[in-house]
C-alpha positions as CSV (number, residue, x, y, z in Angstrom):
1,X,139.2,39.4,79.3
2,X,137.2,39.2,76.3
3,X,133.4,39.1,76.8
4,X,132.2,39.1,73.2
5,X,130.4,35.7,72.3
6,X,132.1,34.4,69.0
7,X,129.3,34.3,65.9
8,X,128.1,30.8,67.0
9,X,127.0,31.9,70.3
10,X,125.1,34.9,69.1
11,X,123.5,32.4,66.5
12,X,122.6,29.9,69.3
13,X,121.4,32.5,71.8
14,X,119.3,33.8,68.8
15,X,117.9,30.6,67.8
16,X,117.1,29.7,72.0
17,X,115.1,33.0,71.8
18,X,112.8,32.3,69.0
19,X,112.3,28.7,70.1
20,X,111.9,30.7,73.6
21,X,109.0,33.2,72.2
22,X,107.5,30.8,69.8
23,X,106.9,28.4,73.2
24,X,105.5,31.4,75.2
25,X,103.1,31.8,71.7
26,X,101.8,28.4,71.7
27,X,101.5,28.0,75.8
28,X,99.1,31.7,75.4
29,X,97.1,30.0,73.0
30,X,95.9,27.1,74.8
31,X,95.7,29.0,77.8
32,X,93.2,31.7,76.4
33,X,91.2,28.5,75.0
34,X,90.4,27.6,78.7
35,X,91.6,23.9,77.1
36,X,94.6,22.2,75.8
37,X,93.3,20.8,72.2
38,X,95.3,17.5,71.6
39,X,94.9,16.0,67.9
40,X,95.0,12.0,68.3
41,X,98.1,10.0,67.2
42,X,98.2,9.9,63.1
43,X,95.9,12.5,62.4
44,X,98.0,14.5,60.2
45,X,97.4,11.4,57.8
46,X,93.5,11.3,58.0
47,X,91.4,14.1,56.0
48,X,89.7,16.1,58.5
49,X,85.9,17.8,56.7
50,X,86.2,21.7,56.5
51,X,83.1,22.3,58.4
52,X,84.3,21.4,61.6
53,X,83.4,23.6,64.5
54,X,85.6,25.6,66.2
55,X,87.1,25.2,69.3
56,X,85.6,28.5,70.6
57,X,82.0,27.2,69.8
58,X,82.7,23.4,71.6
59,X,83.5,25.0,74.8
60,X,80.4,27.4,75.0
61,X,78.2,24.3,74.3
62,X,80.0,22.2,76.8
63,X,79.8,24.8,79.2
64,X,75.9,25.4,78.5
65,X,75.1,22.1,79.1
66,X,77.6,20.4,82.0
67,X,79.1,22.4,85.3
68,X,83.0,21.2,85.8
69,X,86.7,21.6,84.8
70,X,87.5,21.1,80.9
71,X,90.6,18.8,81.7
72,X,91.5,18.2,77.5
73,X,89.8,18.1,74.4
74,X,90.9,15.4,71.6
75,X,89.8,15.6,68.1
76,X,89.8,12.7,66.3
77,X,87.5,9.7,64.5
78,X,85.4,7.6,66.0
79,X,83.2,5.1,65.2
80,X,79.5,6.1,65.8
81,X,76.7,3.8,65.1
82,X,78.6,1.9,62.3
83,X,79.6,5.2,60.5
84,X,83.2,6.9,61.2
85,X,82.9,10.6,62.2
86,X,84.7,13.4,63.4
87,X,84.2,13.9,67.2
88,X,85.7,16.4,69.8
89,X,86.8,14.1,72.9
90,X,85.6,16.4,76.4
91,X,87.4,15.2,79.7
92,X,85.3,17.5,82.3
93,X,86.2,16.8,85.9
94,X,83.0,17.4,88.0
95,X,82.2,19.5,91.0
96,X,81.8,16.1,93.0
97,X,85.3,14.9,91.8
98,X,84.1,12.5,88.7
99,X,86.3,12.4,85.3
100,X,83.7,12.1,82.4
101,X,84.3,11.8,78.7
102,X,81.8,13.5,76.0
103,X,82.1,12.7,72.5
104,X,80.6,15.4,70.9
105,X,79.9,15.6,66.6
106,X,82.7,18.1,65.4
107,X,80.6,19.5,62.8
108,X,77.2,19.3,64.1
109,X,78.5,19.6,67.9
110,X,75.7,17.3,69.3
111,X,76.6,14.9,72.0
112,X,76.7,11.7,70.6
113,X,78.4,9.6,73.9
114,X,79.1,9.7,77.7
115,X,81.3,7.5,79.4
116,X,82.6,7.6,82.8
């Protein structure tokens, strides 16, 4: 019995491993963040400002300020006052079991909403 995978099959397994390890890359990523980072729906097409702050710099704020579970973080813009802005989107499950949603600036990181 022959047990040598034709070309295509090497090619496929090879091509199911990188997929494989490039998966295992992205998944360590937004583990070690403590927070999957979700970019809203058609942001690719909007300019985003160079000066945003990083992700790394959102969380310690967050977690200087407010006790809980960081559930997700969005960027995206919002409308602030009558002026569109960048904002990082905070769910943070509470201690006592409550969702909330903090809007925070992305380049200035200053909480500019609540909701509930």
């Amino acid at each position: 019995m022959n047990t040598r995978l034709p070309l295509k099959g090497v090619v496929l397994k090879f091509i199911l491993l990188i997929r494989a390890v490039f998966l295992v890359m992205l998944l360590s990523t937004t583990l070690i963040s403590g927070a999957p980072l979700a970019l809203a729906d058609g942001i690719s097409n909007m300019q985003m400002p160079n000066e945003v702050a990083s992700l790394k710099d959102l969380l310690a704020t967050v977690n200087k300020t407010h006790q809980g579970k960081i559930l997700e973080v969005e960027m995206e813009q919002d409308d602030i006052n009558g002026k569109k802005i960048w904002v990082y989107e905070v769910k943070l499950l509470t201690r006592s079991g409550k969702v909330y949603e903090l809007v925070y600036d992305a380049i200035t990181l200053d909480l500019v909403k609540t909701e509930n």
